[in-house]
C-alpha positions in Angstrom: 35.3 -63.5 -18.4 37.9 -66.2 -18.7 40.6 -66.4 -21.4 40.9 -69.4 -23.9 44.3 -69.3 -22.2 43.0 -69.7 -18.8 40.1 -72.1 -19.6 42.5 -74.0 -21.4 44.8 -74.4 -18.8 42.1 -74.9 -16.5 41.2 -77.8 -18.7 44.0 -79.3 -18.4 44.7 -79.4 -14.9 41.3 -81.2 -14.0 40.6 -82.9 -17.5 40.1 -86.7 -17.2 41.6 -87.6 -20.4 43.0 -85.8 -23.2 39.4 -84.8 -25.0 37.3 -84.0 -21.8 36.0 -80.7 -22.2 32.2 -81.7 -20.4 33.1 -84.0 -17.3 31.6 -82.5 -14.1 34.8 -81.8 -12.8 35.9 -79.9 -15.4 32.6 -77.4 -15.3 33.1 -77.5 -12.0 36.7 -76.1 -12.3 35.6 -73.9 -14.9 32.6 -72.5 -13.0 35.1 -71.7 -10.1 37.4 -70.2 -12.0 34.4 -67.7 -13.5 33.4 -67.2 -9.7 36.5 -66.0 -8.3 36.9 -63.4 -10.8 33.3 -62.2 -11.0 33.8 -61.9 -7.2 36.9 -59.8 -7.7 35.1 -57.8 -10.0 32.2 -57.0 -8.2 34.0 -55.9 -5.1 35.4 -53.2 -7.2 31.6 -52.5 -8.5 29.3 -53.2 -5.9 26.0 -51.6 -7.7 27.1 -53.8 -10.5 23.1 -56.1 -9.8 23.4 -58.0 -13.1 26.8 -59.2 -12.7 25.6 -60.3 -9.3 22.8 -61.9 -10.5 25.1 -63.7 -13.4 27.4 -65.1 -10.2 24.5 -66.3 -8.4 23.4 -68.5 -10.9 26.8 -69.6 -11.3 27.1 -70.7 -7.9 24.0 -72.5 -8.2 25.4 -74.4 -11.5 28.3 -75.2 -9.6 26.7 -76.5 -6.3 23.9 -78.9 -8.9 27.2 -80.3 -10.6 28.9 -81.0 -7.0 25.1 -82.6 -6.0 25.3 -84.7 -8.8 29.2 -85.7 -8.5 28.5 -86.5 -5.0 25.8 -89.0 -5.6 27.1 -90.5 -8.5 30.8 -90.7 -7.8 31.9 -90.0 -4.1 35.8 -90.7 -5.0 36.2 -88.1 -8.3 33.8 -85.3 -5.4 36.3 -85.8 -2.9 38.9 -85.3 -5.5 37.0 -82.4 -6.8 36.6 -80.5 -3.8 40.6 -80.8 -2.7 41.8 -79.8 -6.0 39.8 -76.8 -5.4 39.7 -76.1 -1.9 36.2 -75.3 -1.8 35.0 -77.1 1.6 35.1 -80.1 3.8 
């Protein structure tokens, strides 16, 4: 579960202008940020299935939002995806 501190700062760091809370590339950021720690917390809890269910759909949200960022605006994907380090 993120913070309002961290989503905010999240926000921040990958907003497009000063009211974007919705962009693509903010969900996306968001959505990563959620990932990472769900993944640190279910390496602590392993037989934790409904958390792992929770981060499978999240990876899923985050990979429609990459499709649709990728076919709409390659520049702001590429962006996206180096800001993040996720791949390519």
């Amino acid at each position: 579960m993120l913070t309002t501190k961290k989503k905010a700062a999240v926000i921040k760091t990958t907003a497009r202008h000063d009211t974007d809370t919705g962009s693509a590339d903010v969900q996306v950021a968001l959505l990563s940020k959620q990932i990472d720690e769900l993944a640190k917390h279910l390496k602590k809890n392993p037989k934790d299935v409904h958390s792992r269910r929770g981060l499978l759909q999240m990876v899923a949200d985050r990979r429609t939002h990459l499709r649709y960022l990728e076919a709409n605006d390659k520049r702001r994907y590429s962006a996206v995806i180096k800001k993040l380090g996720l791949k390519r």
